[in-house]
C-alpha atoms as an extended CHARMM CRD file, in Angstrom:
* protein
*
        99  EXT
         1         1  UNK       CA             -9.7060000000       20.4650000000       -1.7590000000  PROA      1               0.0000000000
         2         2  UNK       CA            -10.9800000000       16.7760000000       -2.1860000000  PROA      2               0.0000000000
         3         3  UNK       CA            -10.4610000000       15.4200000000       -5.7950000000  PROA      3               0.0000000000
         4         4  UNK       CA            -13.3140000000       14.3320000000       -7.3430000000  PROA      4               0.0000000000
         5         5  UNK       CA            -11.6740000000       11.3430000000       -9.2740000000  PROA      5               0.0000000000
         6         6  UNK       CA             -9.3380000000        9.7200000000       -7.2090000000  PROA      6               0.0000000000
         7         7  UNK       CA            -10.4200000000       11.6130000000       -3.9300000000  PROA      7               0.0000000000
         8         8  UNK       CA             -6.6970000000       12.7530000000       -3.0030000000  PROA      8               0.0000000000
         9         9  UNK       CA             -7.0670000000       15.8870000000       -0.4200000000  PROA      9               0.0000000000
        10        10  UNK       CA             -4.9670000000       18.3760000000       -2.4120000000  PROA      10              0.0000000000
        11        11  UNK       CA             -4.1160000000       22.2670000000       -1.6120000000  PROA      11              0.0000000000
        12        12  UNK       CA             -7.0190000000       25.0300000000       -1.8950000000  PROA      12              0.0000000000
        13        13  UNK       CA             -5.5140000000       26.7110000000       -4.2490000000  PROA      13              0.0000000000
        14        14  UNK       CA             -4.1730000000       23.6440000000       -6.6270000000  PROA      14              0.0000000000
        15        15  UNK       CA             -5.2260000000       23.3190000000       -9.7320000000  PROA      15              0.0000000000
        16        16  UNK       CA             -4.4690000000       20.0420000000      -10.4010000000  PROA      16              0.0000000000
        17        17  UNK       CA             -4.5440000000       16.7600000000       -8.5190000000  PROA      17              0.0000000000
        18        18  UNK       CA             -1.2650000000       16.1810000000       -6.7450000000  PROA      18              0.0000000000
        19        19  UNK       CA             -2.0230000000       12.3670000000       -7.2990000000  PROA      19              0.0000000000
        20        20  UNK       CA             -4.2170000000       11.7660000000      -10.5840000000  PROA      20              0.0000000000
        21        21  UNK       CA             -3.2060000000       15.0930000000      -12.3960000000  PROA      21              0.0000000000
        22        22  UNK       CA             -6.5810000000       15.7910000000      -13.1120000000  PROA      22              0.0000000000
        23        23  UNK       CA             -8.3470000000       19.3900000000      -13.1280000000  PROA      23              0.0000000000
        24        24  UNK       CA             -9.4410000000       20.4130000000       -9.6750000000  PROA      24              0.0000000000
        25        25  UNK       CA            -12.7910000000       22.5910000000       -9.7520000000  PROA      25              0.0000000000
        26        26  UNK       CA            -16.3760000000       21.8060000000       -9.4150000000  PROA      26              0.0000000000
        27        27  UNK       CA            -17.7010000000       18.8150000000      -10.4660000000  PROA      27              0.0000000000
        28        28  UNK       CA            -19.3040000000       20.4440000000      -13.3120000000  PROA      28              0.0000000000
        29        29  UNK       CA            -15.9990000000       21.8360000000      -14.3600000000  PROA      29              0.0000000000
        30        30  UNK       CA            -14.3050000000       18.3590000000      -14.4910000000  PROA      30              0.0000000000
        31        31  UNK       CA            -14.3540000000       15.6460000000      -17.4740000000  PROA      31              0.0000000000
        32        32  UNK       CA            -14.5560000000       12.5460000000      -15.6830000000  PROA      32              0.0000000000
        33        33  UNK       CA            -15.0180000000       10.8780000000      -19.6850000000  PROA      33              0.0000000000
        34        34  UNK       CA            -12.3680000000        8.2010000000      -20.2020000000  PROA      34              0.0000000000
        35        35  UNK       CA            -10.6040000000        8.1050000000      -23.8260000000  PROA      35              0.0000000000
        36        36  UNK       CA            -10.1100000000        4.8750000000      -25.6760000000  PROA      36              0.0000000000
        37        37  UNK       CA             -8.7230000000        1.9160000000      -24.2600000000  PROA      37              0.0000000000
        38        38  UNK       CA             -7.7180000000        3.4310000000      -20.7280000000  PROA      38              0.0000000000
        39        39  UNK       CA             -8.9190000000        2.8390000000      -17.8640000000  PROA      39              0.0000000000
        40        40  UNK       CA             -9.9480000000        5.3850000000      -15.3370000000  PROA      40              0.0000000000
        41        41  UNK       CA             -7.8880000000        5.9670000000      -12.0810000000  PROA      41              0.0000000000
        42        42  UNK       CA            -10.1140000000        4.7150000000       -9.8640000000  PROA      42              0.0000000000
        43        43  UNK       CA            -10.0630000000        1.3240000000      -11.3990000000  PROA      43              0.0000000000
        44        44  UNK       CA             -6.5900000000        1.2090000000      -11.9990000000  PROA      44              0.0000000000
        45        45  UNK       CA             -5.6490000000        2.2500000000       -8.2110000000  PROA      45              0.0000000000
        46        46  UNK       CA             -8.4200000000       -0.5860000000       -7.0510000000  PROA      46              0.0000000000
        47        47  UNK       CA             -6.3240000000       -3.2910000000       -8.9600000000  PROA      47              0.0000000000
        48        48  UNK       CA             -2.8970000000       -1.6630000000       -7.5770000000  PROA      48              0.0000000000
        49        49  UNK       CA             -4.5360000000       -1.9150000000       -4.0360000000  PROA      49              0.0000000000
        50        50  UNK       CA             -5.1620000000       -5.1770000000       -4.1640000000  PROA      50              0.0000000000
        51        51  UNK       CA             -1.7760000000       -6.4030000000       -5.1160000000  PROA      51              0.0000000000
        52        52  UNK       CA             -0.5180000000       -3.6890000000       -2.5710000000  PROA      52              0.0000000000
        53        53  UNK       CA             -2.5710000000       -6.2970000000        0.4220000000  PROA      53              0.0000000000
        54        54  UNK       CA             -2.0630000000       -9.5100000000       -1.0860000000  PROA      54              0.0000000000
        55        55  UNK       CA              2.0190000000       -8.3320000000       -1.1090000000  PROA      55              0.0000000000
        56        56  UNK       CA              1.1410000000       -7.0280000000        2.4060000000  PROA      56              0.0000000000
        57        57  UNK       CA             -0.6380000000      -10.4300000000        3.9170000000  PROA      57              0.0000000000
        58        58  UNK       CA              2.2740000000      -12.7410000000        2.2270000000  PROA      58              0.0000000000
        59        59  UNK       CA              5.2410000000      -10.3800000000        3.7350000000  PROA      59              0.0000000000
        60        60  UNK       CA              2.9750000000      -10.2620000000        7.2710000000  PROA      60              0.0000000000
        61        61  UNK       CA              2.5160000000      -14.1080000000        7.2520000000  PROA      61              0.0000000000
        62        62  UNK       CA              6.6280000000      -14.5510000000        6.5240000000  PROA      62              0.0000000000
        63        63  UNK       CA              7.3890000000      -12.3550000000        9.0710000000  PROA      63              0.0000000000
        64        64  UNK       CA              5.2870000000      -14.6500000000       11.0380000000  PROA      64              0.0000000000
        65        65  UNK       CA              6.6450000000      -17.8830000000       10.4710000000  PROA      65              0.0000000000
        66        66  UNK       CA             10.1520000000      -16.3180000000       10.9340000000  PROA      66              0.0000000000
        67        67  UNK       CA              9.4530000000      -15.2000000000       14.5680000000  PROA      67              0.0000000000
        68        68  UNK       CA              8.1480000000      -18.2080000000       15.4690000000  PROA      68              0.0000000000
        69        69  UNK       CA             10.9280000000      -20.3080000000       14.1400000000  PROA      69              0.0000000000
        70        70  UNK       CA             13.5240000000      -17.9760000000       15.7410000000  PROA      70              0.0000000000
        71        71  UNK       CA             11.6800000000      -19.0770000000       19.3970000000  PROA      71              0.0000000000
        72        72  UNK       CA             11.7760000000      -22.2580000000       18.2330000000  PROA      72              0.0000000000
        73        73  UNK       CA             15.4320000000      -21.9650000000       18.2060000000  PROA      73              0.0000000000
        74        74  UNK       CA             15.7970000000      -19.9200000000       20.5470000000  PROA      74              0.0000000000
        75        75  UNK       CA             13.7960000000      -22.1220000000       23.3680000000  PROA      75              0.0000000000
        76        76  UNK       CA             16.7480000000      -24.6920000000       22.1030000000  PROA      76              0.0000000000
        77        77  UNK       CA             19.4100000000      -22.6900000000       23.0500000000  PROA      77              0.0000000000
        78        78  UNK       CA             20.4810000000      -22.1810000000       19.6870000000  PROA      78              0.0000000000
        79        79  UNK       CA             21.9270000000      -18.0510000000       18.9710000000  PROA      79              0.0000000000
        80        80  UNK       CA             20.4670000000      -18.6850000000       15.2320000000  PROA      80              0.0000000000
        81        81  UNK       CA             17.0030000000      -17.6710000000       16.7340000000  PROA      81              0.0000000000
        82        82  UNK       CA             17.5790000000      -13.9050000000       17.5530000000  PROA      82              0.0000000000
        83        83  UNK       CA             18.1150000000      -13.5100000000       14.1110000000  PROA      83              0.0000000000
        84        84  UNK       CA             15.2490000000      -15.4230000000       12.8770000000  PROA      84              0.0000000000
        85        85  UNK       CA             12.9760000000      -13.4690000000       15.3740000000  PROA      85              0.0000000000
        86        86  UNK       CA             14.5830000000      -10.0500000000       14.1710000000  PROA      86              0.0000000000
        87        87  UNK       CA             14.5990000000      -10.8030000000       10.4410000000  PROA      87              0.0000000000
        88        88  UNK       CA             10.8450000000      -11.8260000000       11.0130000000  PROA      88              0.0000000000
        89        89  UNK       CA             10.0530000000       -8.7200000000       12.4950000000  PROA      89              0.0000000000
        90        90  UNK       CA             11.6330000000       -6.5140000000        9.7870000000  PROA      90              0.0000000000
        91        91  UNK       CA              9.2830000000       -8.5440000000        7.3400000000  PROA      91              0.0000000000
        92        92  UNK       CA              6.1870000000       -8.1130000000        9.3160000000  PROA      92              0.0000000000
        93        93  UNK       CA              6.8560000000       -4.1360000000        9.8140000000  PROA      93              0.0000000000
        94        94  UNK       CA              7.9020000000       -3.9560000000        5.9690000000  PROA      94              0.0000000000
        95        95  UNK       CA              3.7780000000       -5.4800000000        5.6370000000  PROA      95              0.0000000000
        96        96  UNK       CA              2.3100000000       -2.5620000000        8.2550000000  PROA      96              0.0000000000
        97        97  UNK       CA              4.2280000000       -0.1150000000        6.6130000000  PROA      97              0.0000000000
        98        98  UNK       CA              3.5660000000       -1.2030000000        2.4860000000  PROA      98              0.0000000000
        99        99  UNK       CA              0.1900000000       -1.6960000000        3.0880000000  PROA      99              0.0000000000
């Protein structure tokens, strides 16, 4: 069952959402009201997403730089760049997999 707030596929026989906590059941059935100086999920997952990408693009784009400079190196004979090239792809993987 899809949750209505933060539209995490939960269970069919959950009663709360396994993300959110929130009461699963017909829209009716579910407050969606946010108290006092909170901020609903979906707003607070939209800022967290965006950090999540921008952490993402900057860990993608060091990988980057790091592969190149280990063929750099390594196009000079120097050993140094095999572990530039596999650092950089550890970075760039650590971006696919984070974002």
């Amino acid at each position: 069952m899809k949750c209505s707030i933060c539209a995490t596929f939960n269970p069919t026989n959950s009663r709360f959402c396994g993300n959110c906590r929130n009461a699963i059941g017909e829209p009716s059935e579910v407050s969606t009201e946010v108290k006092a100086g909170e901020t609903a999920p979906d707003q607070e997952s939209q800022g967290r997403n965006a950090w999540v990408w921008i952490v993402s693009m900057v860990l993608f784009t060091w990988g980057a730089i790091f592969v190149l400079g280990g063929f750099v190196e390594l196009s000079e004979s120097n050993s140094a760049g095999l572990w530039l090239i596999i650092g950089g792809i550890i970075s760039a993987y650590g971006a696919i997999l984070r974002a």
